[in-house]
N, C-alpha and C positions, 0 to 999 in steps of 0.2 A: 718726487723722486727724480734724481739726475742720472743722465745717461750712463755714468761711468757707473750707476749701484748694478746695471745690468750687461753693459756693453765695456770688454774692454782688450785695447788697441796694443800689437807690440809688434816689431820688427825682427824678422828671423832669416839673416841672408839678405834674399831679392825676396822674398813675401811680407807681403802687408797681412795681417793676422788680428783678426778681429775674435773672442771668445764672448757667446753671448749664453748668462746664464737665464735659464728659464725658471726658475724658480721667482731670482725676483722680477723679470720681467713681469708674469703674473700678475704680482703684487701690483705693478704701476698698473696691468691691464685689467686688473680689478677694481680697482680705484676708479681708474676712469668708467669704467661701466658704471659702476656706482653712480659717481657723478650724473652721470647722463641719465640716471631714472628721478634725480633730487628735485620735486617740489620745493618752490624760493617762496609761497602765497603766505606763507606764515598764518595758515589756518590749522590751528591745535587746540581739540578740546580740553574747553576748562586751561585755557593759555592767556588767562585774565594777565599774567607776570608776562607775556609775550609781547602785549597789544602796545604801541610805539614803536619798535624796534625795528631797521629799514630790513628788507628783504636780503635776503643772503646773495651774496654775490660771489658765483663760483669760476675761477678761469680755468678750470681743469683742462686736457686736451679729451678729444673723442679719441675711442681705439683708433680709426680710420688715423686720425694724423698720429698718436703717435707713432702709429706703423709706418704710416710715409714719413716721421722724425727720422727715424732706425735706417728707413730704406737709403737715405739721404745719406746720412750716415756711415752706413757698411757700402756706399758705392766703389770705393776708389779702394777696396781693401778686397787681397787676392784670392786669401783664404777667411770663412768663417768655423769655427770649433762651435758644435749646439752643447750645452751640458744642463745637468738634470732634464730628462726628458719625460721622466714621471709627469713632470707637472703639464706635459699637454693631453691628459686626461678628460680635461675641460675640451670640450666639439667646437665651443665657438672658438677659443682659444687659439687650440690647433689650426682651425682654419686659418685665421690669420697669420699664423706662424709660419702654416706651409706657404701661403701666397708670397710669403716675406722669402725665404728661402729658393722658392721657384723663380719668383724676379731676382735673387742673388746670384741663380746657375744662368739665368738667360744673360744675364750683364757678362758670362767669362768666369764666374766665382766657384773657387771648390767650396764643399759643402762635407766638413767633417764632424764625426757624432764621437761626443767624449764617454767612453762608457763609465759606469757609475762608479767611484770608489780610485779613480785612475786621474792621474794627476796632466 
């Protein structure tokens, strides 16, 4: 998933304006969680069709960077818009989200919440 499926950038006046949706952020921060529990040993019962086949090679990123991808990302931008906020229901999730948004207010950044259904 590329950053524009969840992060996206536009200019309004003198603001830099960054809108980051959480819905599909999600998605990429579930995927990488995923990633990060995959066994590569290619040990599968009864995987006699398996045996030859090299070991899977995954470059996924960890939550950890793609959050520091984003943080990197939203630095030079004035304002951030959160939307669907439903989806930080997930505890780990949120956590990471808030840490994201807490080093957005300490850099100078506003922090605005898109309410649901509002464009």
């Amino acid at each position: 998933m590329k950053r524009r499926d969840f992060l996206q950038f536009r200019a309004d006046d003198s603001l830099r304006i960054v809108t980051l949706s959480c819905e599909a952020l999600f998605m990429c921060f579930n995927d990488c969680r995923r990633q990060a529990g995959v066994t590569t040993d290619n040990q599968i019962e009864d995987g006699d069709w398996w045996r030859g086949e090299p070991p899977a090679q995954l470059d996924g990123q960890t939550p950890d960077e793609l959050f520091g991808s984003i943080a990197a990302d939203i630095a030079n931008e004035n304002v951030l818009i959160l939307t669907e906020r439903d989806w930080l229901a997930d505890t780990e999730f949120a956590g990471y989200v808030s840490r994201l948004l807490a080093e957005f207010r300490q850099q100078g950044g506003e922090v605005r919440y898109q309410r649901p259904g509002s464009r």
